[in-house]
C-alpha positions in Angstrom: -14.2 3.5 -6.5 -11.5 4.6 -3.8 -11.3 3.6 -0.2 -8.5 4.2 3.0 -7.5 1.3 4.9 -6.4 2.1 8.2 -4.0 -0.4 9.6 -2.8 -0.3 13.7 0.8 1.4 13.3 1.9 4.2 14.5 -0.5 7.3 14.3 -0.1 9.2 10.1 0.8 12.5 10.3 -1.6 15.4 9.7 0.5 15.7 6.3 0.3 12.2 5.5 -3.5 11.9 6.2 -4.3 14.9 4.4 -2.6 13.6 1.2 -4.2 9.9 1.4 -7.6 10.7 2.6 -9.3 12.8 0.5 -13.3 14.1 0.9 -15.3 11.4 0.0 -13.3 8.4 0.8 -14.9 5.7 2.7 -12.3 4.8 5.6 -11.9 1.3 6.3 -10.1 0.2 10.0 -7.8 -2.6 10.0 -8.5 -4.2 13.2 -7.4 -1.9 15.6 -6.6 1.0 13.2 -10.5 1.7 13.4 -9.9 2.8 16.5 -7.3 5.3 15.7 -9.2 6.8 12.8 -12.2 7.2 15.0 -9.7 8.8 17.7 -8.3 11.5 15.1 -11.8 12.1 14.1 -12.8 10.5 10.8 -15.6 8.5 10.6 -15.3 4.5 9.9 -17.2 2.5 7.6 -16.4 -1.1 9.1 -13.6 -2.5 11.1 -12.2 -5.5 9.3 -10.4 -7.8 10.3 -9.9 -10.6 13.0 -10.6 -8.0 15.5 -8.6 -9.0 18.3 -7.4 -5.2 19.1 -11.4 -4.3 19.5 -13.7 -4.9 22.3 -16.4 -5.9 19.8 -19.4 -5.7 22.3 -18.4 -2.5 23.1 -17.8 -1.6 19.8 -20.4 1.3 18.0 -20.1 0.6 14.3 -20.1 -2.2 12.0 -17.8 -4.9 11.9 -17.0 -7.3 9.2 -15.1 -10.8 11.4 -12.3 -12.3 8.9 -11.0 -14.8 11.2 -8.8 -16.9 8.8 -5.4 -17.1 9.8 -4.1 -18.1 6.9 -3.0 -14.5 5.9 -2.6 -11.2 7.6 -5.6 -8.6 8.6 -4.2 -6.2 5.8 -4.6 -9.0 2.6 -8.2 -10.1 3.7 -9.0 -6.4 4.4 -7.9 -5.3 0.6 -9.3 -9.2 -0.9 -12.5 -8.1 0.9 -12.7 -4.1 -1.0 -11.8 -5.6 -4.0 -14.4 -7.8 -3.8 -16.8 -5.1 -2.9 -15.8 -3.5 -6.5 -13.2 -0.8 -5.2 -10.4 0.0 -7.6 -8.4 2.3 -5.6 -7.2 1.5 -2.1 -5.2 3.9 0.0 -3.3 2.3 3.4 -2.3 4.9 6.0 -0.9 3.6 9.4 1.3 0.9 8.0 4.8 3.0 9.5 6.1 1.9 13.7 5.6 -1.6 14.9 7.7 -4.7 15.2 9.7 -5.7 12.0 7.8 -8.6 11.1 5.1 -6.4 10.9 6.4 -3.9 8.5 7.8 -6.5 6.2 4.5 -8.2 6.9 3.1 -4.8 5.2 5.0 -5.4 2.2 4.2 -8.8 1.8 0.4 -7.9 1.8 1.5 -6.3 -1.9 2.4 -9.5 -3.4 -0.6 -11.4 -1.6 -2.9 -8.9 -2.3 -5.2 -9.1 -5.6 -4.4 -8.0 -9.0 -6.8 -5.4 -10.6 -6.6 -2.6 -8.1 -4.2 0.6 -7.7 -2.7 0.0 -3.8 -0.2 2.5 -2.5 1.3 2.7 1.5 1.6 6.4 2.5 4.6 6.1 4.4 5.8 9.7 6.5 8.9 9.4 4.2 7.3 8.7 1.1 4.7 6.5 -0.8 4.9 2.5 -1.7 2.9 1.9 -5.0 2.3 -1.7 -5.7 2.8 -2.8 -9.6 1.3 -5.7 -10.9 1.9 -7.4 -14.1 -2.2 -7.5 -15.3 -2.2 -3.7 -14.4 0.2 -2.9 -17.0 3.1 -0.6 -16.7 3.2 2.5 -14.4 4.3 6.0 -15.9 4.6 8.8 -14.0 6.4 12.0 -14.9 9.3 12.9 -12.2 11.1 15.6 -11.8 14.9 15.7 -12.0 16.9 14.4 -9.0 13.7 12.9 -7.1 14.3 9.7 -5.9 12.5 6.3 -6.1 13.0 2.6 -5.3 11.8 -0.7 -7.2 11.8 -3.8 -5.5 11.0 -6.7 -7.2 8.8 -9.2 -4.7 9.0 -12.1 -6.9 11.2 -13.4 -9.8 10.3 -11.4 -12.6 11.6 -9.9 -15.8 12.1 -5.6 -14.9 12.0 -2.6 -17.0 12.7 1.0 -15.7 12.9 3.3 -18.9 13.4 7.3 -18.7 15.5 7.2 -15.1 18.6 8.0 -14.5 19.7 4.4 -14.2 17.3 1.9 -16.4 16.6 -1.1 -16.4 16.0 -3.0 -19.7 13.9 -6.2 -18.9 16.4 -8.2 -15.9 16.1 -10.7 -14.0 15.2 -10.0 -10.7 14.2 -11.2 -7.0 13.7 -9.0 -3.8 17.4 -7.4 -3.8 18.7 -3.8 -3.5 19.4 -3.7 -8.0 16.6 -0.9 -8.0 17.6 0.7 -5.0 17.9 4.7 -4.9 17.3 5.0 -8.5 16.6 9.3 -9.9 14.1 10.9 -11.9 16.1 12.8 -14.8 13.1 15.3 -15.1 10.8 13.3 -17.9 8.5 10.4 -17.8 9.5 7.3 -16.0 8.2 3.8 -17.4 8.0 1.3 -15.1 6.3 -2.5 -15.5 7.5 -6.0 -14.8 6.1 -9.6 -15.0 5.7 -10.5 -11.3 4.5 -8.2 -8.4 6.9 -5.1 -7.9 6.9 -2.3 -4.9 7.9 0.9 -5.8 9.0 3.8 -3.3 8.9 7.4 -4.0 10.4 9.6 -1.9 9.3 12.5 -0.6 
């Protein structure tokens, strides 16, 4: 199953929207990024969250409270889909905001769950989040696009069939995998800790 998580940046682009959302999807808010789906006219299953960017009371739709602070609104929001059994989860409005937010967006990756495909649609591209109990991730890319790996723990890395690979380093959260190409032919990627993994547009 496949759902949309709509966090409380900045407003997606049409462009952006149209390529995460697709018909069907059931569109989660993330706090107060119900709202802003609601206001650019899709319809919201639940707002999750701690839900202090929602007048609750005033509020027409169903809300699931997640008051722990112990983590952000973003890694309860996923924890709480991939309880529910969903196995693809798409995040739009993660882009604008303070800093500690945006890292904070990143951070959800490595917190978040194993078992489940998670990508950030970014208006300059799309973060996919690897995990080592997913496997590896190939993906055929054509020659000269560009892509990013970032490991968010210590982990053991292999990037096979790019233009610069990577044959099983050592790695922490460093700019090793930066601005890596696609060489027009199937690029391997997998790891033994959590990894994010940019692509370009």
């Amino acid at each position: 199953m496949r759902a949309v998580l709509w966090c409380n940046g900045s407003i997606p682009s049409k462009e952006v929207l149209e390529s995460a959302i697709l018909p069907g999807d059931s569109v989660y808010g993330v706090d107060g990024g119900a709202l802003n789906a609601i206001e650019n006219g899709y319809q919201v299953v639940e707002a999750i969250g701690d839900l202090d960017s929602i007048d609750v009371n005033s509020w027409d739709g169903g809300v699931v409270p997640l008051p722990d602070q112990s983590s952000s609104d973003l890694v309860k929001s996923i924890s709480l889909l991939v309880e529910r059994g969903f196995e693809q989860i798409e995040v739009v409005g993660v882009d604008g905001g303070s800093p500690d937010h945006i890292l904070g967006n990143w951070a959800a990756l490595f917190e978040a769950p194993g078992g489940v495909s998670i990508r950030l649609h970014h208006e300059g591209g799309v973060t996919q989040r690897i995990h080592p109990s997913e496997g590896e991730l190939e993906i055929n890319m054509e020659s000269g696009s560009t892509f990013s790996v970032f490991a968010l723990e210590p982990a053991m890395v292999w990037v096979e069939g790019a233009k610069w690979e990577i044959s099983g380093e050592q790695l922490a959260l460093s700019t090793r995998g930066l601005s890596n190409e696609g060489v027009g032919k199937c690029v391997s990627i997998k790891s033994t800790g959590v990894l994010a993994v940019v692509f370009r547009k």
